[in-house]
N, C-alpha and C positions, 0 to 999 in steps of 0.2 A: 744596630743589633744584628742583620742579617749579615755583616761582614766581621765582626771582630764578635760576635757572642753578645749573651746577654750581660747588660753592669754585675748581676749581683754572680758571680762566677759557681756560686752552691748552684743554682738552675741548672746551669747545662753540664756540671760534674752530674749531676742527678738525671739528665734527660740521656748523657753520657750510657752510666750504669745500666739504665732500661733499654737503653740500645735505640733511642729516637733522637739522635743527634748529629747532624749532618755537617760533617765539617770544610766552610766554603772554602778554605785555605787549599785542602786538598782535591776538591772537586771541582774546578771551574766548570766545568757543565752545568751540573745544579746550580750556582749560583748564575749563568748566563738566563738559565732555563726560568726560575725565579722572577732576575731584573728584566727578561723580555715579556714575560707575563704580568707584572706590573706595568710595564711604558705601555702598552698595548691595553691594559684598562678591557683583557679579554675574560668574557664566563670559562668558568671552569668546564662547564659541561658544553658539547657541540648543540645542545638540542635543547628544547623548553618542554619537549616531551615528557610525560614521566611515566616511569618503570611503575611506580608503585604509588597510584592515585588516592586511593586511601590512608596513606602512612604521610608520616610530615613533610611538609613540602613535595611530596611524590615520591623522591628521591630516596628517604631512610627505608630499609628492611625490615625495619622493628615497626611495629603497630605503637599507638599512642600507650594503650596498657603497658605491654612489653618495656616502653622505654621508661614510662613511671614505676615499674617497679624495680630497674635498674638505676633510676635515680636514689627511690628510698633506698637498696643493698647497698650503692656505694657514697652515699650522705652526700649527695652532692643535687643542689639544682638546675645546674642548667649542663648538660653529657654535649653540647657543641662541637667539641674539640676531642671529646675525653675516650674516644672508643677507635678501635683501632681493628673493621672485621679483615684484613689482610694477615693480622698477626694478633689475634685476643688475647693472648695471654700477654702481650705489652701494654694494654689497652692501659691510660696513664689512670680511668676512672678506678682503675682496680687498684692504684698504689695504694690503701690501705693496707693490703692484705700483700706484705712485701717479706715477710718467710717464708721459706717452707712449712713451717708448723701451722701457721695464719689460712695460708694456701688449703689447709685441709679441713677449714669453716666451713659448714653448709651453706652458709651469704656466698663468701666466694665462690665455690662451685654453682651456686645456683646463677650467680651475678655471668660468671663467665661461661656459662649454660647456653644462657640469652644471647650475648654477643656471637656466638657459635651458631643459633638460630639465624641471626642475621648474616654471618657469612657465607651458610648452606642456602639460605633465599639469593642471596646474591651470585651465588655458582648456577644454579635455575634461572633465575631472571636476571638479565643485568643491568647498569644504570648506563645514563648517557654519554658515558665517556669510552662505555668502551665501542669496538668497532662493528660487531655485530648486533651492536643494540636494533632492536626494532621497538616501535610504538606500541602499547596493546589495546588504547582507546581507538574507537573507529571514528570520532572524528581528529584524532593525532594522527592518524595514517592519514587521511584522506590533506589534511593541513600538508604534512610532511611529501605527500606523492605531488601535491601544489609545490610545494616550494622547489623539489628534484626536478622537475619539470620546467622551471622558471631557473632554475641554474644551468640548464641542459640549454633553453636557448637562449639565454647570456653569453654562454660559450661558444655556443653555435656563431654567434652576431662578432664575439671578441672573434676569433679566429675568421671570419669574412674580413673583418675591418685590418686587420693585419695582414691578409694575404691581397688586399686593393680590392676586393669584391664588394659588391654592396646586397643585399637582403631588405628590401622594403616591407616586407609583409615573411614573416618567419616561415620559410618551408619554398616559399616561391622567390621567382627571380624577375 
């Protein structure tokens, strides 16, 4: 599927249309970018920290309310995949509402309100992938200033061990 598309070919004519369709043919980067992140069996995010301790997983924007009552406006249960705060108005949970005329529902606007909520919380706060994330719980700082610290003389010790030096005790010789 990730190299020739999906079997049923209405799918990605459709994912096509909304403009959520990548196509590996023409991008080999994305699909190196893809297959290397698969063989590698690596987390999406750099950090187990989270941006937003109260909301799901940490990670979402949207509060648990917020996200149940985007599930009731777009008749869907379970929004997993379905939201898109980079570009809301692609969001796939909104295909219902695929005219212009539909587009001008109060569901809709209120549906794509919310998602809009969540990608104003995410320009404020950001999640673990991106680079200037920081912790906001005090013991995820204090975890994370542990772990920088313990990378720092790992490095320290790789870089002795490769220049013939030896370091018995970290800082001394």
């Amino acid at each position: 599927m990730l190299l020739n598309g999906h079997p049923d070919p209405k799918i990605d004519a459709d994912r096509k249309q909304r403009g959520i369709f990548v196509d590996m043919a023409t991008d080999p980067e994305a699909i190196d970018r893809v297959l290397t992140w698969i063989d590698i069996n690596a987390p999406y995010f750099p950090t187990y920290a989270s941006a937003y301790p109260k909301n799901r997983f940490g990670r979402s924007p949207l509060d648990d309310a917020a996200l149940r009552r985007l599930s009731q406006l777009c008749g869907t249960g379970d929004l997993k995949w379905a939201v898109s705060f980079d570009r809301p108005e692609i969001s796939p949970c909104l295909a219902r509402w695929s005219t212009p005329e539909q587009q001008q529902s109060p569901e809709y606007r209120e549906a794509l309100a919310i998602i809009k909520q969540g990608q104003t919380a995410l320009a404020k706060t950001s999640r673990g992938e991106d680079p200037d994330f920081e912790p906001v719980i005090a013991r995820e700082k204090s975890l994370q200033d542990k772990y920088d610290r313990l990378r720092e003389t790992e490095r320290t010790m790789r870089a002795a061990i490769l220049s013939g030096n030896r370091l018995y005790d970290f800082g001394k010789n």
